[in-house]
C-alpha positions as CSV (number, residue, x, y, z in Angstrom):
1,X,-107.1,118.3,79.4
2,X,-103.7,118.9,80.3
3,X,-100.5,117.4,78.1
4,X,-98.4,117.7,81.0
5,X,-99.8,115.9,83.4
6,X,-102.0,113.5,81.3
7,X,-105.6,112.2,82.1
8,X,-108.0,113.6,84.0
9,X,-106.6,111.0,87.3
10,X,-103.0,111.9,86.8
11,X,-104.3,115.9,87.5
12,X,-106.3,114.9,90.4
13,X,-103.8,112.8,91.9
14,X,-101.0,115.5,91.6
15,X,-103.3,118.3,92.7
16,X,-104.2,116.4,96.0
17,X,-100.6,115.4,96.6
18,X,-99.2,118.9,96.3
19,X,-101.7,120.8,97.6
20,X,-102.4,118.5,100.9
21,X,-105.7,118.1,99.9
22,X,-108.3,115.2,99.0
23,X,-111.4,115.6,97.1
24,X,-112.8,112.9,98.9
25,X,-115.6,114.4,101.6
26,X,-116.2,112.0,104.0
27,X,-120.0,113.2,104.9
28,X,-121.4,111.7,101.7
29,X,-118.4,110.0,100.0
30,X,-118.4,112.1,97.4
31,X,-115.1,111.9,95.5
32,X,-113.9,108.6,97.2
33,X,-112.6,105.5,95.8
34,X,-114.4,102.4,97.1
35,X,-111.6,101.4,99.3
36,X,-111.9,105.0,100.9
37,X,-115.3,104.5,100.9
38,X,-114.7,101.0,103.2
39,X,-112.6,102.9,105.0
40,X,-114.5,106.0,106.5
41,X,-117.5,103.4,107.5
42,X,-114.6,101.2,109.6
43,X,-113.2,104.1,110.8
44,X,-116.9,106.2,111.6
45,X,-117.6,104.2,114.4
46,X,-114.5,104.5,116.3
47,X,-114.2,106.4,119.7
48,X,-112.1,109.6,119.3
49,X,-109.2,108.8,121.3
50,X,-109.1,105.7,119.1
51,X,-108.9,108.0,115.9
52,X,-106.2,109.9,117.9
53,X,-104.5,106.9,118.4
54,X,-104.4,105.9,114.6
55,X,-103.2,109.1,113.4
56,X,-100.4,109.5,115.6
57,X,-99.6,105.8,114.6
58,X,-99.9,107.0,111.1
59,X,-97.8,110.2,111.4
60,X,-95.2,108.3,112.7
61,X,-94.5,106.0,109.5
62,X,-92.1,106.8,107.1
63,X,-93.2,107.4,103.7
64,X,-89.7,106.9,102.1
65,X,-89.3,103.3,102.0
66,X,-93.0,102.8,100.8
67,X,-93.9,102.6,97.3
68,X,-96.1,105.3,95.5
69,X,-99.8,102.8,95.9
70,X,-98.8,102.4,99.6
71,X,-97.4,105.9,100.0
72,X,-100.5,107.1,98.6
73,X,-102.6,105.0,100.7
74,X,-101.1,105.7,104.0
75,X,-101.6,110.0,102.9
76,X,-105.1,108.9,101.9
77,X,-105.9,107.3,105.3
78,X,-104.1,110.3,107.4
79,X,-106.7,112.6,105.5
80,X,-110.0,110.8,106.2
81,X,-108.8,110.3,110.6
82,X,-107.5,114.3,110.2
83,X,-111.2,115.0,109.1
84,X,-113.1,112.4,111.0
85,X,-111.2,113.8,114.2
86,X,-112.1,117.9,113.1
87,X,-115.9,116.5,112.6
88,X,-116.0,115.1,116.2
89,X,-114.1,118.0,118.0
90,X,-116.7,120.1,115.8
91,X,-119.9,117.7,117.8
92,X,-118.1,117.9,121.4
């Protein structure tokens, strides 16, 4: 597809990490990895100041002394609390 960037992952992963997005939809887990997947059922049934809770928490850590896996992971989680918190604001 592209020679700079690689395979078809490689893209997706720079995309999403420049662009601040994910293509992971947490209504129907299109897009997600099944650790993401995991993820969004823990993390559905949690009361909103909860979520709150967690993404300040998660805000607060320092990507610079994690690895790119972990790095990764921590944006990954951020992004699926950011949206579960926009759907429930949405519902109240």
């Amino acid at each position: 597809m592209c020679d700079e960037l690689g395979n078809d992952e490689m893209m997706t992963a720079y995309v999403e990490e420049y662009a601040g997005t994910s293509l992971c939809s947490i209504v129907d887990g299109t897009g997600c990895s099944e650790k993401e997947k995991k993820y969004i059922d823990k993390m559905s049934s949690t009361p909103f100041e909860t979520l709150q809770e967690n993404y300040t928490r998660l805000q607060k850590m320092s990507p610079d002394s994690m690895n790119g896996e972990l790095k990764d992971w921590l944006n990954k989680r951020k992004k699926i609390i950011k949206s579960l918190l926009e759907t429930l604001s949405d519902e109240l």
